[in-house]
C-alpha positions as a Python dict, from the first residue, in 0.01 Angstrom:
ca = {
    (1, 'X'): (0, 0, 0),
    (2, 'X'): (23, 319, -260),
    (3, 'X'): (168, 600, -112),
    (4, 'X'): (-84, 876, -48),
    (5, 'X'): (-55, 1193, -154),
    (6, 'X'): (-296, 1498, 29),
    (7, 'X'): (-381, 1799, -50),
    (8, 'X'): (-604, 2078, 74),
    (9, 'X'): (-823, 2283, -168),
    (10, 'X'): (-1034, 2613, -101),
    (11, 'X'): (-1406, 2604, -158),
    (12, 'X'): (-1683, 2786, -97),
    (13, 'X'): (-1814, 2781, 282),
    (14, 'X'): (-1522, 2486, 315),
    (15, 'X'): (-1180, 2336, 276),
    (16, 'X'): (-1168, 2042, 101),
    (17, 'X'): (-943, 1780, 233),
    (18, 'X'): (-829, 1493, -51),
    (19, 'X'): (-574, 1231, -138),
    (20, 'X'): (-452, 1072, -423),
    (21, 'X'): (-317, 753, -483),
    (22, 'X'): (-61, 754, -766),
    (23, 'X'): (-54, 416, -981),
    (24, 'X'): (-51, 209, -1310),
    (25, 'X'): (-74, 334, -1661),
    (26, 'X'): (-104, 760, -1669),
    (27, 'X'): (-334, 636, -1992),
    (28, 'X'): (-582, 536, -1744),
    (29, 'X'): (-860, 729, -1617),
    (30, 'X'): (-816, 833, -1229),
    (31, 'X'): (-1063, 621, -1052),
    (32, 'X'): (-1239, 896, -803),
    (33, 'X'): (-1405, 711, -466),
    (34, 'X'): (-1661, 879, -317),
    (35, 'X'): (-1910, 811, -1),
    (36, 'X'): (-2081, 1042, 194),
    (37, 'X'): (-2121, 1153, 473),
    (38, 'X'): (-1820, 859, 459),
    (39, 'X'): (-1452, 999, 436),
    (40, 'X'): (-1173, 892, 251),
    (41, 'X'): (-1089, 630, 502),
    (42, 'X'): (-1364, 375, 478),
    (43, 'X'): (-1216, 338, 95),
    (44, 'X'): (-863, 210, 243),
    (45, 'X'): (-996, -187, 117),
    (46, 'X'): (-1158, -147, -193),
    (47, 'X'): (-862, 132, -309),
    (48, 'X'): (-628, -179, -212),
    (49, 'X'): (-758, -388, -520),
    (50, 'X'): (-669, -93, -782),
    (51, 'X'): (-332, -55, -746),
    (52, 'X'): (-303, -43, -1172),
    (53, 'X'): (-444, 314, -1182),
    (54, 'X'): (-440, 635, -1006),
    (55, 'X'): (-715, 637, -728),
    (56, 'X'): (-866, 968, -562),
    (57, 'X'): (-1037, 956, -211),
    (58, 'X'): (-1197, 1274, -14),
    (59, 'X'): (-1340, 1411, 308),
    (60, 'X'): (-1689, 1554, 230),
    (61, 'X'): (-1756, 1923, 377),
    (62, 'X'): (-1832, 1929, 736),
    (63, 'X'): (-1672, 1549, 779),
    (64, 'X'): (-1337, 1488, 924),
    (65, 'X'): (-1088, 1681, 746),
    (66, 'X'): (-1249, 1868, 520),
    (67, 'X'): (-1418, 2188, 743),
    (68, 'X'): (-1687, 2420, 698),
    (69, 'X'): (-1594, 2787, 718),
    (70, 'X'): (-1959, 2875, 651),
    (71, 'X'): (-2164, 2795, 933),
    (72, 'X'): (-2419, 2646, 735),
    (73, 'X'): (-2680, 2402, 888),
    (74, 'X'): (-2733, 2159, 583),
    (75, 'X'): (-2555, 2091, 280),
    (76, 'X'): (-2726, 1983, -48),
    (77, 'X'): (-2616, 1732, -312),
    (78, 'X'): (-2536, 2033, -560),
    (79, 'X'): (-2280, 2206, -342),
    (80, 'X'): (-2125, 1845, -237),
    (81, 'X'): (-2170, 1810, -662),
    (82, 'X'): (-1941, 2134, -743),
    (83, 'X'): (-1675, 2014, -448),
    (84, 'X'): (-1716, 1672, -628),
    (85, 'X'): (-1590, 1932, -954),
    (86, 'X'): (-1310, 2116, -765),
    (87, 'X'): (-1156, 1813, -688),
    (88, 'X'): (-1129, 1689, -981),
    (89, 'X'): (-1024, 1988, -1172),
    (90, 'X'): (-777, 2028, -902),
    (91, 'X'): (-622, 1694, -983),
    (92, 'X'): (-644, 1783, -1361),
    (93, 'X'): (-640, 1461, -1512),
    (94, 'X'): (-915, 1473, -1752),
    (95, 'X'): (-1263, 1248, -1710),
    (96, 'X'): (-1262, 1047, -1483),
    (97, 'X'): (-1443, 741, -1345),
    (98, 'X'): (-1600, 750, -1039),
    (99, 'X'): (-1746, 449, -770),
    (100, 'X'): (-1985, 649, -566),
    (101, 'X'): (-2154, 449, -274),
    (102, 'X'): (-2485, 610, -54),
    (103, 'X'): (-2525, 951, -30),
    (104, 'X'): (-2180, 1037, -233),
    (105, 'X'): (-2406, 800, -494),
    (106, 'X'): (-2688, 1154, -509),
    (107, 'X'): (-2407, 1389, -482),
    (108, 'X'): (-2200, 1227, -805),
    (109, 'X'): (-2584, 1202, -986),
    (110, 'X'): (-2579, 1588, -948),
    (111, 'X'): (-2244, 1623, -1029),
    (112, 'X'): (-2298, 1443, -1399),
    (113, 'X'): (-2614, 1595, -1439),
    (114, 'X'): (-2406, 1968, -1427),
    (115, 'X'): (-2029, 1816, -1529),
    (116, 'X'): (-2111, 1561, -1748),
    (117, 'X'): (-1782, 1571, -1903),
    (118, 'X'): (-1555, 1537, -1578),
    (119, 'X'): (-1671, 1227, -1570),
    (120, 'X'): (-1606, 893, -1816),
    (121, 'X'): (-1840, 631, -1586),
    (122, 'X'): (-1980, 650, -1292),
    (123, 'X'): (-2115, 385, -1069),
    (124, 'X'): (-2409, 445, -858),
    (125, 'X'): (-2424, 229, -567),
    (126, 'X'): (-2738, 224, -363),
    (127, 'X'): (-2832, 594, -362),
    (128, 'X'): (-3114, 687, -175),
    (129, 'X'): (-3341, 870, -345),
    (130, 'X'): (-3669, 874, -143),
    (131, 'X'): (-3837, 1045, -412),
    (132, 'X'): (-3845, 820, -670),
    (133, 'X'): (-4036, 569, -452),
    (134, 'X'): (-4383, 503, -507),
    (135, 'X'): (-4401, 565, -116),
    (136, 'X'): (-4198, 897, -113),
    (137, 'X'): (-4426, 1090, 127),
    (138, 'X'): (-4400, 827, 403),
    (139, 'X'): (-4050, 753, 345),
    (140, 'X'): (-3960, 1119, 325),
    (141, 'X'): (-4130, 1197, 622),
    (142, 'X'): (-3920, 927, 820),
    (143, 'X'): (-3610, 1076, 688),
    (144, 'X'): (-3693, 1424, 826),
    (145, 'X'): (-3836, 1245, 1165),
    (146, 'X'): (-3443, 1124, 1201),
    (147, 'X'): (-3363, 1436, 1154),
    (148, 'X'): (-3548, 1657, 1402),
    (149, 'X'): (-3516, 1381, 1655),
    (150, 'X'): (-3158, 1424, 1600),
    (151, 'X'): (-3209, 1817, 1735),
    (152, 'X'): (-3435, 1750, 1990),
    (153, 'X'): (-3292, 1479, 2169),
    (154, 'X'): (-2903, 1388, 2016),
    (155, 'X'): (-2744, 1163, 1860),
    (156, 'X'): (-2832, 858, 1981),
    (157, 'X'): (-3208, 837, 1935),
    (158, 'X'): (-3149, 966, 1611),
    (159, 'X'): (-2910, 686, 1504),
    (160, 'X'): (-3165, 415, 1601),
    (161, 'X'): (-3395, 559, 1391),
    (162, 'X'): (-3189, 599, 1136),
    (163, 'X'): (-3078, 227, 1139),
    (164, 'X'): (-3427, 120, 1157),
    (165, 'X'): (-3568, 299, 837),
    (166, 'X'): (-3256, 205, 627),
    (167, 'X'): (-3270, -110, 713),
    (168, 'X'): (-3630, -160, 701),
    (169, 'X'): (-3778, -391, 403),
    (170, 'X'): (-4045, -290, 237),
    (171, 'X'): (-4199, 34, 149),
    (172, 'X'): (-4277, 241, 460),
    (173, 'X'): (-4642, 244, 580),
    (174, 'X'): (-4845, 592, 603),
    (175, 'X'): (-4878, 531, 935),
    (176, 'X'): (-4474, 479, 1036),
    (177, 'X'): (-4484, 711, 1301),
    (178, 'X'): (-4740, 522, 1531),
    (179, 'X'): (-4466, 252, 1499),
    (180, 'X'): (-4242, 260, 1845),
    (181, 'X'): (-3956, 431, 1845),
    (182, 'X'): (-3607, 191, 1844),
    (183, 'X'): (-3423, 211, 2154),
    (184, 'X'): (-3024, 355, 2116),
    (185, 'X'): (-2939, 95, 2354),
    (186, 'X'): (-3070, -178, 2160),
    (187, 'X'): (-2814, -97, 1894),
    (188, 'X'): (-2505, 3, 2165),
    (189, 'X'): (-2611, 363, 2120),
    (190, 'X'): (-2602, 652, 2406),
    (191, 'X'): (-2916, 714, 2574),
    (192, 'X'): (-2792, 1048, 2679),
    (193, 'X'): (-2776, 1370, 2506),
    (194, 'X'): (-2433, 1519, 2514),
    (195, 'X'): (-2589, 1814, 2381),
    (196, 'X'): (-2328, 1799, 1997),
    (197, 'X'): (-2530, 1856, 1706),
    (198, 'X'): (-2248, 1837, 1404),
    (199, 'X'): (-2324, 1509, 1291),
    (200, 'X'): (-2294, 1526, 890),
    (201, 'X'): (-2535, 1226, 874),
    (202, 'X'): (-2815, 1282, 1102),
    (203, 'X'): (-2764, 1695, 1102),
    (204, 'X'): (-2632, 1818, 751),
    (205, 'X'): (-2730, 1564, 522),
    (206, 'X'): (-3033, 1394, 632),
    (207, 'X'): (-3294, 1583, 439),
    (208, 'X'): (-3097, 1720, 143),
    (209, 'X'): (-3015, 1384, 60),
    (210, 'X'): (-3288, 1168, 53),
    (211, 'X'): (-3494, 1418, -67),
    (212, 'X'): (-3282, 1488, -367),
    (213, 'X'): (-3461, 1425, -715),
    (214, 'X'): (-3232, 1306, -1019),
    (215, 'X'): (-3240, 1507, -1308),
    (216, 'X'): (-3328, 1179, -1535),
    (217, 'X'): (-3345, 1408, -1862),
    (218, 'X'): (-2980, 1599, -1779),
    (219, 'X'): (-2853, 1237, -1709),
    (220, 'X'): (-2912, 1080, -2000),
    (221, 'X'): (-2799, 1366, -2222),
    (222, 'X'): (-2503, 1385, -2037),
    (223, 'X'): (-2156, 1196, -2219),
    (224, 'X'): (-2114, 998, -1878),
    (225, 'X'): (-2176, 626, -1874),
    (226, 'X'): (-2430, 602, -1568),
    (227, 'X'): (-2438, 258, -1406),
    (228, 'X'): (-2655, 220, -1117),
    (229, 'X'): (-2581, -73, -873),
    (230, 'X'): (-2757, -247, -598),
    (231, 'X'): (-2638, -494, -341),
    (232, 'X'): (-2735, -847, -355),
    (233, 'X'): (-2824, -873, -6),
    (234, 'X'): (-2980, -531, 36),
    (235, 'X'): (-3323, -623, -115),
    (236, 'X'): (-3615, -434, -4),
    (237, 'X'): (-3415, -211, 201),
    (238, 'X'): (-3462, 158, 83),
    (239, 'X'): (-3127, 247, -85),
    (240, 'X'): (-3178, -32, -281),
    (241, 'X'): (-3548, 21, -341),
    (242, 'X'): (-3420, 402, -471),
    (243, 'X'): (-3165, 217, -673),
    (244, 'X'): (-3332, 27, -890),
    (245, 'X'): (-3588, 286, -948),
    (246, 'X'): (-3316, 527, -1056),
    (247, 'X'): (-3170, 264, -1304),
    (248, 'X'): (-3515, 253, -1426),
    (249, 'X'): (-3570, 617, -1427),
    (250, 'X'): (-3243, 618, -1710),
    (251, 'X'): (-3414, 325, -1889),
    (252, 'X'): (-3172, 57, -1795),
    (253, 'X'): (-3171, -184, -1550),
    (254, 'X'): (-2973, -201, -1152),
    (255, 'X'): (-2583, -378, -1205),
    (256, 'X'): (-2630, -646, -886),
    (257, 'X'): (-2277, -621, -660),
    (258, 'X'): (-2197, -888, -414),
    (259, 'X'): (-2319, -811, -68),
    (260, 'X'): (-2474, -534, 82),
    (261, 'X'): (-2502, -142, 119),
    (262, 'X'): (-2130, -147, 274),
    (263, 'X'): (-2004, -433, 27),
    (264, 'X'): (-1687, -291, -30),
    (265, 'X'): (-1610, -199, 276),
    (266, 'X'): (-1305, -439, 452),
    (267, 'X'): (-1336, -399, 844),
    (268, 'X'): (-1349, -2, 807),
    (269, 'X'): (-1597, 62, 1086),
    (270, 'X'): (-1630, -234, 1197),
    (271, 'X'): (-1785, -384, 902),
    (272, 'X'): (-1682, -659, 656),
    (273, 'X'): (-1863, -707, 340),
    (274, 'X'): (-1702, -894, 65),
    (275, 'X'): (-1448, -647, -111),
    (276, 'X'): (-1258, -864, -307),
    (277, 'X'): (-1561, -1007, -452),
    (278, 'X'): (-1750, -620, -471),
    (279, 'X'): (-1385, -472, -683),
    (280, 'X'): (-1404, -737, -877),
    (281, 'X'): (-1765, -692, -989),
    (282, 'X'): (-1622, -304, -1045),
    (283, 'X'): (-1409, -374, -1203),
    (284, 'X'): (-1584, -542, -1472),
    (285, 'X'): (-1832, -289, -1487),
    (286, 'X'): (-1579, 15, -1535),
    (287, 'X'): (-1422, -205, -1837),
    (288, 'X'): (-1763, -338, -1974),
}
């Protein structure tokens, strides 16, 4: 395993917390790893497989180690985009490439739409977009639902809900909310409210980032190489729905990566998807 390398960097309403691993040819790009609300630890696997060039991980604001000094309720995919910037200034390496997965997929979208030219290629995986779906009102509506639920009654309704709409197949009905609600239990979720409301997911970055709108026209100006990819097992789900409408929204079509929305991920959470399979499809993609 590389030896890491943190650092902490000032920002405003936060303090950015990020690591580098130092590696291969200093000819290379840096290869930037981003998730979100995900920290720099669910990258530990797929980081593992590229060892041959300098890779960067971080903690989004208001998750693990990177803390909010601002107070602020939400955070959109703008201000996540200029701490996307600091970073990489900080590191100073020139352009970059960049493997974004989820919601640090919308935050490195607005962060080539304004920085183009921090960034050599970026791969979009799965970011979802509700507005670009033919069903956005319905959708977007379910996204907020998770969201208030998540301040009325914690963390563990929220969650179910959560897991139920983005794992759901298909577009979402405009009648979703006569569904029933999922029980927390039913997924090993608390059924009691312990009365916390800093979750990053369900709290600051529900509603920012689903309901975050690409700037198609900024995009394809920008010098960046903009792949967008979708999981081979994630059909009909909505981060893949999103995906493939964003690929189309740049004119090109969705890169398909082995597995799922988590593909990459190697046991980090408790999930396995198939990383050596998923870098290797990267891989190919950030050399193509």
């Amino acid at each position: 395993m590389a030896e890491i390398d943190t650092h902490t960097l000032d920002a405003t309403g936060a303090t950015l917390t990020y690591d580098i691993r130092p590696g291969g040819s200093p000819m290379a790009p840096p290869l930037f790893l981003i998730g979100s609300p995900m920290d720099a630890s669910g990258f530990g696997t797929l980081a593992s497989h590229f060892t041959d060039r300098t890779v960067i991980t971080y903690d989004p604001r208001g998750v693990a180690r990177s803390v909010r000094t601002d107070g602020a309720a939400e955070t959109t995919p703008e201000e996540h985009a200029d701490d996307l910037r600091r970073v990489i200034e900080a590191v100073g390496a020139g352009p970059v490439d960049v493997f974004a997965s989820s919601g640090g997929a919308v935050n490195a979208l607005a962060l080539v739409a304004r920085h183009g030219d921090l960034v050599r290629t970026l791969v979009a995986h799965e970011p979802p977009t509700v507005p670009v779906l033919p069903d956005r009102e319905a959708a977007l509506a379910a996204c907020a639902d998770v969201r208030a639920t998540y301040l009325r009654e914690g963390m563990g309704p929220a969650m179910a809900k959560f897991i139920a709409i983005s794992s759901r197949k298909g577009p979402f009905p405009a009648n979703w909310a006569d569904e029933p609600a999922p029980s927390p239990a039913a997924f090993g979720l608390p059924t009691e409210d312990d009365g916390s409301r800093d979750d990053a997911l369900l709290g600051q970055n529900m509603r920012t980032c689903t309901g975050y709108v690409p700037d198609f026209e900024a995009l394809r100006a920008a010098p960046t190489r903009v792949v967008v990819a979708v999981g081979a097992e994630s059909e009909g789900e909505l981060a893949h729905r999103a995906g493939v409408e964003v690929a189309a929204g740049l004119g090109t079509g969705p890169a398909v990566f082995p597995s799922n929305h988590g593909g990459f991920l190697g046991g980090e959470y408790g999930q396995q998807g198939a990383p050596t399979e998923f870098a290797k499809a990267l891989r190919e993609v950030l050399e193509g």
